[in-house]
N, C-alpha and C positions, 0 to 999 in steps of 0.2 A: 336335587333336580331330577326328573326323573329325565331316563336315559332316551334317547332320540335314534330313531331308523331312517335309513332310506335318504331322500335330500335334505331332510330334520338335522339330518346327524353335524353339516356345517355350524349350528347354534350351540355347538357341544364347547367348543373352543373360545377360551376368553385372548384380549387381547391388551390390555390393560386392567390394573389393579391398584387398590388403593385402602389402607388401613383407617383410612379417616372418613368418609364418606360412608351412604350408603344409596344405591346397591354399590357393595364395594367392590365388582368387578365391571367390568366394560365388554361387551362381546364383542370377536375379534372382525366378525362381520362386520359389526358396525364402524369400527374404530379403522376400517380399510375405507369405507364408505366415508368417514370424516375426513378423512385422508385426500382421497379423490377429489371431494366437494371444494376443500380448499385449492389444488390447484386447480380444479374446472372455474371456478369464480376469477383467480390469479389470468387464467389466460383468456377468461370473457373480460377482463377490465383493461387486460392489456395487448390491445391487436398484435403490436409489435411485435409480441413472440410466436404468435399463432400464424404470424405471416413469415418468421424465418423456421417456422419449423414444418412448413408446406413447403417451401422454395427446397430445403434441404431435403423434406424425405419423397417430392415429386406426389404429395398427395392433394386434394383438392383442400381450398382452408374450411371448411364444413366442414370435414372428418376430422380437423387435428381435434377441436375442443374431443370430440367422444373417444378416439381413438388414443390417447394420454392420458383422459380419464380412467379408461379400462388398463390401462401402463399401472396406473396409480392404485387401483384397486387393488391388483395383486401384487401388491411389494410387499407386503407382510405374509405372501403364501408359506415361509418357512415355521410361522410360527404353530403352522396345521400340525404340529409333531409333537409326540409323546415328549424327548428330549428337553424341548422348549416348556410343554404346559406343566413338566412334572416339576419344574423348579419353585413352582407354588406348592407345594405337597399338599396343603389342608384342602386349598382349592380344586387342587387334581381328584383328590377325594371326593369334594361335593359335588362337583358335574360329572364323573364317570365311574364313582361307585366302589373302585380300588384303588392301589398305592400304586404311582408311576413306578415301573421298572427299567426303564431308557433316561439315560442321564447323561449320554455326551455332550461336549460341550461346544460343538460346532454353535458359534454364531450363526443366529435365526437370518442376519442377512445371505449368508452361504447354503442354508437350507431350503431358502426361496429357490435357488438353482438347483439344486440335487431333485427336491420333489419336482419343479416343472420339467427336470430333466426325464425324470421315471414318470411321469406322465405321457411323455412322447413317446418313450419307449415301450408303454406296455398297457395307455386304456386306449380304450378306442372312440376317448373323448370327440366330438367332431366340431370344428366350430366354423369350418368355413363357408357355411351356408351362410354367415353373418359377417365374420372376419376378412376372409382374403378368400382369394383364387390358389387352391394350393391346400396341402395339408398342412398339419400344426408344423411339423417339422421343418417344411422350406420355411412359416412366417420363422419358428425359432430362427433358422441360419441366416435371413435377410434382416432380419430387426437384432438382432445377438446384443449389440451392443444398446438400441431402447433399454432391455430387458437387463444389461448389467445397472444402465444408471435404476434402475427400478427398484431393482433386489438391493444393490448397492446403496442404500438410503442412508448407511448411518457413516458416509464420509468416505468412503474409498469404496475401490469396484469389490466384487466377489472375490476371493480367492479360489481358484480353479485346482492349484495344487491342494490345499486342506481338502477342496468338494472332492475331487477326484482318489483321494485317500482313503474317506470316509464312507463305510460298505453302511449303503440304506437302513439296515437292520438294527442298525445298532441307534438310529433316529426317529424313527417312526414306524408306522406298524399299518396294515393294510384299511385300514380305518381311516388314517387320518390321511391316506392318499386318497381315499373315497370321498372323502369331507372335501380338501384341496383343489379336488377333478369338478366337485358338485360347483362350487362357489367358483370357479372359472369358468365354467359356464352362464353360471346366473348372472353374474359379471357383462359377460360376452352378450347374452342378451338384453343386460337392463342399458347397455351404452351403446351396443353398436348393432342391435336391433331394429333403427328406422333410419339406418345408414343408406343415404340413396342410390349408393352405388361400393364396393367391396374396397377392402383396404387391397393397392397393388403391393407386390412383394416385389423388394428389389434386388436385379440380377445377383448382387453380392452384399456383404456385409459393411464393403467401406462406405454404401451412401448413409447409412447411420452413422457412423464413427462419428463426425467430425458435429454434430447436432447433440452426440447423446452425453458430450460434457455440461451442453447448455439444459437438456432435461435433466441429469442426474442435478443440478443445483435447484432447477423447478420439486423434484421430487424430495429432496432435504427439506426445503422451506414450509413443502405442504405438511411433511410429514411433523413437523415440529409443530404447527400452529395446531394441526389436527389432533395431535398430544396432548395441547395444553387445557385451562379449565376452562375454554369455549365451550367444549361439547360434554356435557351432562353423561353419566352412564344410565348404559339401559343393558339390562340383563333378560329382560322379558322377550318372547320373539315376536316381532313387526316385519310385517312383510318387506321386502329389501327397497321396493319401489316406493313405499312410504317413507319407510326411513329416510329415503333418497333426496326428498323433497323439504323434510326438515333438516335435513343434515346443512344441504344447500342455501338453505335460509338463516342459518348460524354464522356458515362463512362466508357471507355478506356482511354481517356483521362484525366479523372478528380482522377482516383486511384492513380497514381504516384504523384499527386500535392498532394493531400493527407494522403501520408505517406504509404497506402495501397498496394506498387507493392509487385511482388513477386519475390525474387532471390535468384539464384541457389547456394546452397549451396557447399563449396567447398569439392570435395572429398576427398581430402588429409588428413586423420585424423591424431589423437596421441597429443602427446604434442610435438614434435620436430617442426611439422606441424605450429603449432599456438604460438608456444611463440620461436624465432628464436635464443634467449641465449641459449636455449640447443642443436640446430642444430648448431650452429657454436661454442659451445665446449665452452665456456664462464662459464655453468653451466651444472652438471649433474643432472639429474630428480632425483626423491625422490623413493625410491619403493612406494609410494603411487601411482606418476604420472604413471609410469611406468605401473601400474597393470590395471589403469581405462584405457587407451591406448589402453590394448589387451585385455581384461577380454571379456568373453561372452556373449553378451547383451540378448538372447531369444528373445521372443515376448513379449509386452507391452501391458498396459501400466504400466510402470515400475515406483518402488521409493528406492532411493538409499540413505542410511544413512551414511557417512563418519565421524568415528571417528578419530582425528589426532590431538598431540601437536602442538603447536603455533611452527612455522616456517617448519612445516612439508607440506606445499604447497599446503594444501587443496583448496586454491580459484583457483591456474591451474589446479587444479584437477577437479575441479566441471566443470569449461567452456571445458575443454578436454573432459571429459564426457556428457557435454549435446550437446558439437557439437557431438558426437557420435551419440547421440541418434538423433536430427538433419538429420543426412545423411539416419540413418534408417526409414527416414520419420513420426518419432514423436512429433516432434516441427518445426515450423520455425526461432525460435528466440529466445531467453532467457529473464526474467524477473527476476532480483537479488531482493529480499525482504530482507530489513536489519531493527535490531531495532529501530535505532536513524539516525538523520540527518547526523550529523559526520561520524559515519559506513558507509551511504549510501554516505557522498561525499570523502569516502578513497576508497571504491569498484569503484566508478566512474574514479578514476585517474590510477586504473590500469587497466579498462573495455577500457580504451580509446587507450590502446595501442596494442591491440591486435582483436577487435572486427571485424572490417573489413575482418579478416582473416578465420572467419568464413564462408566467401560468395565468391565465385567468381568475377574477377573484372568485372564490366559492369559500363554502360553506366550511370547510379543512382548510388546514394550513400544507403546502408544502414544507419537506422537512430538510434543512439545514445542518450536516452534520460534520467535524472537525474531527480527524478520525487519525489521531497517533497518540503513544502512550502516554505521554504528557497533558493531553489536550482538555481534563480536569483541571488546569492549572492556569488555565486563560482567562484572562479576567470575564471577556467578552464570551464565553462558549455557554449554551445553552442548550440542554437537553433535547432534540422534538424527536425521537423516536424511540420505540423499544414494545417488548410484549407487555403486556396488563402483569398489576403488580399481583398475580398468582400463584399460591402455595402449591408445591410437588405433590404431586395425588399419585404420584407412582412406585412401585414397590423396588428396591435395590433386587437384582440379582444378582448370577456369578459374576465374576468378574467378566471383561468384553461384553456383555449385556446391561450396558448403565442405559436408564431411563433417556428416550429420545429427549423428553420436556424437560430433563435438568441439564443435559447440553444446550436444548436450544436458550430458555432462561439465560447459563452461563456465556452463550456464544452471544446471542442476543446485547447482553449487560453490557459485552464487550465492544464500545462504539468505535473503535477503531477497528473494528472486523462492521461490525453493523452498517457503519456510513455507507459501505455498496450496495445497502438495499435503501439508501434514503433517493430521497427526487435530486438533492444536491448533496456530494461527498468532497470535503477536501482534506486533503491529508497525505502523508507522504507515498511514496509509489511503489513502500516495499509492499502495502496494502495489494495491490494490485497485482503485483508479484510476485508473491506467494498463490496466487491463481495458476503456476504454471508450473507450477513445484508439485512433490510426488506427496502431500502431506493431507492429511483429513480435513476436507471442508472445502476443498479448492474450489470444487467448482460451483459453489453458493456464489464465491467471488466473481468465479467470472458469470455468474449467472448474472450478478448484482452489474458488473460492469458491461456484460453484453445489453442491458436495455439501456445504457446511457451512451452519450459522447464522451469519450476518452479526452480528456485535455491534458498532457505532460508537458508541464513549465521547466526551463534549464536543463533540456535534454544534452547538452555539451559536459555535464557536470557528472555523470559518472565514468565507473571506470570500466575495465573491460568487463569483468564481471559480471556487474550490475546491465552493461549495455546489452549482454548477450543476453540475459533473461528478459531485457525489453521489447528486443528482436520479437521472441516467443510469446509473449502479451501482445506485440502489434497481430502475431500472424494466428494466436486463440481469437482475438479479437475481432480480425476479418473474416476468419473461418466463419463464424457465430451473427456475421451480420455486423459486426458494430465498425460504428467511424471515428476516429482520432485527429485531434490537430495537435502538433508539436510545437513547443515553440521555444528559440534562442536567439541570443543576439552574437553568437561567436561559434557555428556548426561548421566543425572541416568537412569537405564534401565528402571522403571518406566513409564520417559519420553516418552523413544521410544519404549516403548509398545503401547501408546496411539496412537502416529505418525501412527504407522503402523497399526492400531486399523480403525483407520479416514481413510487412504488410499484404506487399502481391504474394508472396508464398500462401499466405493464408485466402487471399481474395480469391485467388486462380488469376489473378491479372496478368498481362506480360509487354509490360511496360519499355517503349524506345523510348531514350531519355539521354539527353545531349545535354548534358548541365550548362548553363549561362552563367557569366558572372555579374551581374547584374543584383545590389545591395541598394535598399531592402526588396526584398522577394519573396512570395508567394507560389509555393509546390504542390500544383496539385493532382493527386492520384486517384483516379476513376472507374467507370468501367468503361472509357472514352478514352480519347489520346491523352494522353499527360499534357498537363498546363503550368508553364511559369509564366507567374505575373509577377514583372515590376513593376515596383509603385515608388511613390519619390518618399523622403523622407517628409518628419514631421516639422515646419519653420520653426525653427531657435532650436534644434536639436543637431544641428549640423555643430561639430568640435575639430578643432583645431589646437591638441594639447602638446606644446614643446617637452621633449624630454630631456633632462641633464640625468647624469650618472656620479655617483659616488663609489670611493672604492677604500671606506674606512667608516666607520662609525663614528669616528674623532668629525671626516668631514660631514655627516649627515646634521650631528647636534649642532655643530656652528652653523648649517645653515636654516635648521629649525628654528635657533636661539634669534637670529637675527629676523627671520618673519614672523615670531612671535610678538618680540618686542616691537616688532611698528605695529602691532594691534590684529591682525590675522591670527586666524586658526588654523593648527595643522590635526595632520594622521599621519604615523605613521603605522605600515601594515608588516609586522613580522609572520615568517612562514612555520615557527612555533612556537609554542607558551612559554619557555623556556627562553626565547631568544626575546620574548615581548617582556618576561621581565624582567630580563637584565639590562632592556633598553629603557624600561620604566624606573627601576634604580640609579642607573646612570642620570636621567634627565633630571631625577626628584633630588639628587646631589648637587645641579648644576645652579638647581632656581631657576629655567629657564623662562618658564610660565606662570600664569594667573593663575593656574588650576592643569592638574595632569590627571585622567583618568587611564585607568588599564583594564582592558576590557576581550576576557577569551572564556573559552568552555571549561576551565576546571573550577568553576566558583560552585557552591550551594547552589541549585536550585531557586532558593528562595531569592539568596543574592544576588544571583545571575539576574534575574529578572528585574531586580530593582534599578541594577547598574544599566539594564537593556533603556529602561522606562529614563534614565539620567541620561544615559547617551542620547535617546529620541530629544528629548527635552533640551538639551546641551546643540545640539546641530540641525535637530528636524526641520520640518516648514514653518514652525511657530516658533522657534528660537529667535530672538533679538540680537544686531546688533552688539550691542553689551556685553549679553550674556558670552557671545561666542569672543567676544574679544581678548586674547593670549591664550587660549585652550589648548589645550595637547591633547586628544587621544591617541595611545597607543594599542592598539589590538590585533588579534589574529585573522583566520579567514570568516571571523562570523561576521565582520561589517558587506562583505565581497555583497549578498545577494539579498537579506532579507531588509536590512531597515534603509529606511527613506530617508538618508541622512546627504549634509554636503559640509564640503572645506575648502577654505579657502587656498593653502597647501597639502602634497599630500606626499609620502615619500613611502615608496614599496622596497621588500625583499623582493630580489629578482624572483620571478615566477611565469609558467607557460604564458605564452603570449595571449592566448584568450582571458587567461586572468588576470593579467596586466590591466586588459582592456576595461575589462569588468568592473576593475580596481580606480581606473581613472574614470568612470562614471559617477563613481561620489565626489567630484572634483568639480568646482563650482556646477551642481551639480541644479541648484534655485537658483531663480532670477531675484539676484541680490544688487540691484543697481548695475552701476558701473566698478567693475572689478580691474587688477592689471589681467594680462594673457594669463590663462591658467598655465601652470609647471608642473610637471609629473616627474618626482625624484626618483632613480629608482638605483638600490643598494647594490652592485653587482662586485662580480671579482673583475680585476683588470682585463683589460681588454687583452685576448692572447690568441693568433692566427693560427700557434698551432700548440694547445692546449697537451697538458698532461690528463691521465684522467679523474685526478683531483681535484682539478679547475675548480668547482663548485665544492664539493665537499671542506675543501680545506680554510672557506672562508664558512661555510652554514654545513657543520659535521649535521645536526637536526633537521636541516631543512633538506639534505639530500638524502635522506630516509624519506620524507614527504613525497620530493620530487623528484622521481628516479630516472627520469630520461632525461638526464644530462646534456644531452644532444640538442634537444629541445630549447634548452636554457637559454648555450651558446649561439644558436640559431635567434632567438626571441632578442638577446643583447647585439648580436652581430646587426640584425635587420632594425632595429629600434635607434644605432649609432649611425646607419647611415640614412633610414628617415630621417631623424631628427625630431621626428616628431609622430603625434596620432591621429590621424584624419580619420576619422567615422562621420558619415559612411562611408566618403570616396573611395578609402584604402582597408576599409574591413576586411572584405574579401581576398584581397591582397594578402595583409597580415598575417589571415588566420593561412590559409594556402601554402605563402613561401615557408614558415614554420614548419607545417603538418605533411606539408607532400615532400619528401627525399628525392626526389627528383625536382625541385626546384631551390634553387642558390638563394641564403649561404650554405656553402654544402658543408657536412660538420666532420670536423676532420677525424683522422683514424683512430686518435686514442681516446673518443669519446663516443666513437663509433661501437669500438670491439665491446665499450663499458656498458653501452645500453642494449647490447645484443644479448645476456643476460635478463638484462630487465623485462625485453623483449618475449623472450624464452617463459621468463615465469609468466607474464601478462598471456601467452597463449596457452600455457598451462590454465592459468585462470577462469582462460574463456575456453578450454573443451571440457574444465569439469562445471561450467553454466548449462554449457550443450548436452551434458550427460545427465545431468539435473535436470533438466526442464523436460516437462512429458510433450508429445510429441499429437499434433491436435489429431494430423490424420488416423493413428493407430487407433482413438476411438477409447469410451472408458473402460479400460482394462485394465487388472492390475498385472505390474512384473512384480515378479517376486524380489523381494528383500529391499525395496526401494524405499514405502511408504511411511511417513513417519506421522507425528503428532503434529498438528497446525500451531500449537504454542511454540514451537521453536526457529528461532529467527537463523534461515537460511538463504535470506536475500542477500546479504554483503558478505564477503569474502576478504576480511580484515584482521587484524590480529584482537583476541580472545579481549573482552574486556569484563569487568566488573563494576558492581556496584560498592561503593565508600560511604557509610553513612557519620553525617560527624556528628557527633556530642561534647557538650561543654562538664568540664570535670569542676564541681563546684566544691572548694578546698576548705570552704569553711562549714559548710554542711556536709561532706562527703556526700553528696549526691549526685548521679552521670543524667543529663538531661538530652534531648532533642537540639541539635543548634538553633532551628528553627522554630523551638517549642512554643509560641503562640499563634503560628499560622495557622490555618484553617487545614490543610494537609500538610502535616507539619513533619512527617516523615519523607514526602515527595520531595519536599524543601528544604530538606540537609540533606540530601543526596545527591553525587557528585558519580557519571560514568567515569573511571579511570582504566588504562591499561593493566590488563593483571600482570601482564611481564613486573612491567614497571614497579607496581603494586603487592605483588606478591610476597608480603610480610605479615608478622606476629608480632600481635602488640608488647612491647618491653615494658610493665606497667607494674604495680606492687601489688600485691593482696586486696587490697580495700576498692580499689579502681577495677580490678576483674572479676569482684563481685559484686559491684555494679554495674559491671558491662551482663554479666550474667542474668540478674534480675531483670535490665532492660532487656536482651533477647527474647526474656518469655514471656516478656508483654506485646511484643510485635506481632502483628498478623501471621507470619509464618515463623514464629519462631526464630526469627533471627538470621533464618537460613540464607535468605534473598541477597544479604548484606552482610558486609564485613565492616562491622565500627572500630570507629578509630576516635576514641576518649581523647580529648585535646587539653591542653593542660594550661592555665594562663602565666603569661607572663609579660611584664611589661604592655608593649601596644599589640600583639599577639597569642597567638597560640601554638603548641607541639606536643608532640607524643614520640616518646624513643619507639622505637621498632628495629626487630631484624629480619634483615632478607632472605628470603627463601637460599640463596648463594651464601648466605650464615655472616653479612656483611652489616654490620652496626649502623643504623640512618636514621636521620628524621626529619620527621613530616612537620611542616610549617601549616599555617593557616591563618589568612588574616581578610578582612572584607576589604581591600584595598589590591593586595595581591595575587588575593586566590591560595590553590596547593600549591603547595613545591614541598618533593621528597628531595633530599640532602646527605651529602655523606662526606664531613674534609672540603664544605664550601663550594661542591659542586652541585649542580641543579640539573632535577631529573623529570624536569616537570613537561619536559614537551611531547 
């Protein structure tokens, strides 16, 4: 190529490369211009963001599209440097005639900053006849943080310490500042050249901040789609404003393959609108549905807290209400955040039948996406989004310089990260979560979440930890424009002080707020007065469950044994796996039942699911008579929230009061005729006024590992002994209150006191390293030093360490180690079991021939084997086991059977919970 002067000299510089193709470079012009084009189309498709990112930066909405454009264009200015082009050596060759001599390795994102930096300081570039009022320098100091999410494109802000280390000289050379200076200009004039009036600059840098987390995720997505093989290379030089014009016409094209279009939402609201059982008279609405239907929304950005018993229709309530909000132009799309996998794949199977009806019909489908790491594994999950199936045209460089398009591909594939760029996401809320966390990618997330309505189902269901990085989701989430509705049927106010706490922090609200107690209820947060609506419950949802007490396991089975046998079904709910199967051996000794299932989290994968689909089948809506009659299930907390199931009795491990209640929701739970009164048994230790602070542990040593506020307990037994019973809704409010507020009686005496002051202690330990963790909306995208970490790694829960267990069947007549689940379709996902590694932390005791087929298997696994720890099971009789020894050099072993599940063993004790 022959060598270019003067403003030529920007066409010197490539910006992509590719061994397969030809031309086999991309010119870096152009590839900033692809770049641009996509989010210029992004934010012409989608008002919504062009309308919060005027309100934030106080510009008019005509200037955001050009004035984000010209953002976008220069996010790749670092790559104008010798440093960066010389890492092609052949190529640095054919465009500039010699061998690169500058080979540092600062990241090309951090050299965006350095060169715009030594541009202010030293041309005499001018752009304010076009750009702002003001010289470059004040736009740099009011826009600061634009200009981080900009450079920032590959997942975290600039590093300022690396920029500030690194002496110009040794990255580029006065050339390719001349080149950088050129095309900031050209820039400047192809977008904001018929600006009708000048970008203002503002007094300081914090009115960017708290907007520029929502650009830096606009500026990732562009930069990824503008990556990919949409845009064709051109090596030839086209004038910038030609280019301009076909660039733009690609990324029209390439947004709908991308999950990215945008459609019309349908005007027809209400619940009659969106779920067609109560338009065709099938079902009546709830006065719940009814009220979010017509209620009066104001101006936003709004957070809506719905209290409501279990079957009182809170999840059509929530979607009726956020397509409301929807049509008022404050979402495009909805994002369900649930706590568990289960949650998320029961919210999925009823998201799928109504979601469409959200949008107007057109020519695209809105896309539906189930977004946790299992969610391959649903029967019902079904692909609608992702990039075009596209081969890498990019070249590897050093290390810290990996191809934008084989992240975004890899980010992309990942539908549990992807689902927050679908129209509908559900999936768990660590998804969400990680938006507020110091890690690469974040704020793609909250980009993804800031255009929808936020909906978090069983917001009572974490813990401190988890609650406090919710906080910081509600208050990115207001910051950004976006509205959330909450919703539980057991929130101590407490709780939803905080909720609302994190919200107005983020909104700038400043909410007087006089809580009501008034069940079920309606919170809602505005830019108006705060509104609580009461609404009545749903007819036939009003309970009245008596409670008896047990205080032996001897008395629970006799009183299981005896409503079995007259033809009813029980549950009973242990507080761990451990304690569920020693109550499932016990009863399978007694013969008390027609059939006894035991049903918790340590089974296979595959089996788990099968035993889920028996359980549905066994108790669901469509269970008979018959079939339910002398059934036993015993299981853990997995029955509490996700399946649809009911019993005729039901007996509980003591547990906080909200879960009690939660628990006696599956308690004639379908209108099965004429039933006696429902009975809610529940397992506790005797009644004792003034407790030692063993109370609990010494009847459940497992269960007070689980439930560490003790306090709580004797409170939940004390208050339940002299109810007598469980009124929802009249005494919900009640319930959950005299429990949770310490200043309301039963008061919990001293030696239970001093025990959970402790527990206390670590739970705020837990919640100030949330607060330390979570970045901080106002400060704006900055990086602190030593925070940021890699987005694969899960720092949403703050639990103890676990691992993966993969099991294999040891075939003794072939010596051959197999897959347990070796015929399923993912048949690795499906012998896989999360276990504790405390627990777990063993070496298989096995012979020669057995660990060299554990070996063989290893290096056929995707990773090597690394991912998992197999555990070779060995048959015998109606089971399986494998000796092992304990990390503590303790001789044990591991059981497995489709009936019981794991349990590790050592002298007859069981380590399974």
């Amino acid at each position: 190529m022959i060598l270019m002067q003067g403003a030529d000299r920007m066409y010197q510089y490539w910006g992509k490369t590719s061994k397969d193709c030809e031309p086999h470079y991309h010119l870096l012009v152009y590839h900033s211009l692809d770049v641009a084009a996509v989010g210029n189309r992004i934010l012409l498709h989608h008002p919504i963001l062009v309308s919060r990112i005027s309100t934030a930066l106080n510009i008019n909405q005509d200037q955001v599209i050009p004035f984000i454009s010209f953002l976008l264009a220069i996010h790749d200015l670092g790559k104008f440097s010798e440093s960066f082009q010389g890492m092609v050596k052949d190529l640095f060759l054919e465009m500039h005639g010699r061998e690169p001599r500058l080979c540092n390795q600062l990241h090309h994102s951090n050299l965006g900053i350095k060169i715009f930096e030594n541009i202010l300081d030293t041309s005499d570039l001018n752009l304010t006849d076009r750009l702002c009022d003001g010289d470059l320098y004040e736009f740099y100091l009011g826009y600061k943080f634009c200009l981080n999410a900009s450079f920032g494109h590959h997942g975290m802000p600039p590093d300022m310490g690396k920029i500030n280390y690194t002496s110009l000289h040794l990255v580029c050379n006065d050339d390719d500042i001349s080149a950088a200076s050129d095309f900031l200009h050209e820039s400047a004039y192809l977008f904001l050249n018929d600006l009708n009036s000048k970008i203002p600059i503002p007094d300081s840098d914090t009115v960017s901040a708290q907007i520029s987390w929502l650009i830096a995720g606009l500026v990732i997505i562009s930069d990824w789609i503008g990556s990919s093989g949409f845009f064709p290379f051109q090596n030839e030089k086209i004038p910038l404003d030609v280019y301009w014009k076909q660039s733009l016409d690609i990324a029209d094209r390439a947004l709908p393959v991308c999950g990215l279009s945008d459609y019309k939402v349908n005007p027809e609201t209400g619940i009659r609108s969106l779920f067609p059982v109560f338009s065709a008279g099938g079902r009546t609405p709830s006065p719940l549905q009814e009220a979010v239907s017509t209620l009066e929304l104001g101006t936003g950005p709004h957070l809506f807290i719905i209290e409501e018993s279990t079957g009182g229709g809170k999840t059509e309530a929530a979607v009726t209400l956020a397509h409301r909000l929807m049509n008022e132009g404050y979402g495009e799309g909805i994002y369900v955040g649930l706590p568990t996998m289960a949650t998320a794949n029961a919210m999925y199977e009823r998201m799928k039948d109504c979601y469409q009806r959200l949008y107007c019909p057109g020519e695209s489908r809105p896309s539906l996406i189930l977004a946790h790491g299992s969610r391959h594994l649903s029967d019902s999950f079904i692909q609608t989004i992702g990039p075009p199936d596209v081969q890498s045209t990019e070249m590897d460089y050093l290390q810290g310089e990996e191809s934008g398009e084989a992240v975004c591909a890899r980010w992309l594939a990942d539908h549990k990260k992807s689902s927050l760029l679908a129209s509908i996401g559900v999936g768990t809320i660590d998804q969400g979560l990680t938006g507020v966390l110091p890690v690469k990618h974040q704020s793609l997330r909250l980009f993804g979440i800031a255009r929808n309505i936020l909906i978090v189902d069983e917001v009572h269901a974490y813990d401190r930890f988890m609650n406090r990085l919710l906080r910081s989701l509600l208050s990115f989430h207001a910051a950004l424009g976006g509205s959330a509705i909450l919703l539980s049927a057991t929130l101590p106010k407490s709780q939803k002080e905080e909720y609302i706490s994190g919200f107005t922090n983020g909104a700038g609200y400043a909410p007087n707020l006089d809580f009501v107690s008034e069940y079920p209820l309606i919170t809602h947060i505005y830019s108006g007065e705060p509104e609580q609506i009461p609404v009545l419950c749903r007819s036939g949802t009003e309970r009245d469950i008596e409670v008896t007490f047990f205080h032996s396991t001897e008395a629970v089975t006799e009183y299981l044994e005896k409503e079995l046998k007259s033809g009813k079904c029980a549950c009973w709910i242990r507080n761990t796996v451990s304690d569920a199967v020693s109550a499932y051996q016990m009863m399978e000794k007694r013969e008390v039942a027609s059939k006894i299932l035991l049903f918790h989290a340590r089974f296979a994968m595959g089996d788990r699911l099968e035993r889920e689909r028996e359980v549905l089948a066994q108790f669901g809506t469509q269970s008979s008579d018959e079939e339910r009659r002398g059934v036993l299930l015993i299981a853990t907390q997995v029955v509490e929230q996700s399946l649809d199931i009911d019993f005729d009795v039901m007996v509980t491990d003591l547990a906080p009061i909200d879960l009690v209640i939660q628990r006696a929701g599956r308690l004639h739970r379908h209108n099965r005729g004429l039933r006696d009164k429902p009975v809610l048994g529940i397992y506790s230790p005797p009644f004792d006024s003034n407790p030692g602070d063993s109370w609990y542990s010494e009847l459940f040593p497992g269960g007070a590992y689980v439930y560490q506020y003790h306090g709580l307990l004797w409170k939940t037994a004390e208050l339940l002994r002299s109810e007598v019973s469980i009124r929802t809704p009249d005494r919900s409010r009640f319930l959950i209150e005299s429990v949770y507020d310490s200043q309301l009686p039963p008061y919990v005496p001293s030696a239970l006191t001093d025990r959970d002051k402790q527990t206390e202690n670590e739970d705020r330990r837990a919640e100030g390293l949330a607060g330390n963790r979570a970045l901080k909306v106002s400060r704006g995208y900055e990086l602190e030093s030593g925070l940021w970490g890699e987005d694969d790694v899960d720092k949403t829960r703050l639990a103890d360490p676990t691992i993966q267990v993969l099991l294999c069947r040891w075939d003794p007549i072939h010596n051959v180690l197999s897959l347990w689940r070796d015929m399923d379709q993912y048949s690795i996902d499906m012998s896989r079991i999360t276990v504790s590694q405390r627990r777990y932390d063993v070496r298989v005791n096995v012979g020669p021939l057995i660990e060299s087929e554990m070996e063989r298997l290893s290096s056929v696994l995707p990773d090597g084997g690394k991912r998992d720890r197999i555990i070779p099971l060995i048959p015998i009789n109606d089971y399986h086991y494998c000796p092992v020894i304990h990390s503590n050099g303790q001789q044990m072993v591991i059981e497995y059977d489709t009936k019981k599940g794991l349990i590790i063993r050592s002298e007859g004790n069981f380590y399974g919970g």
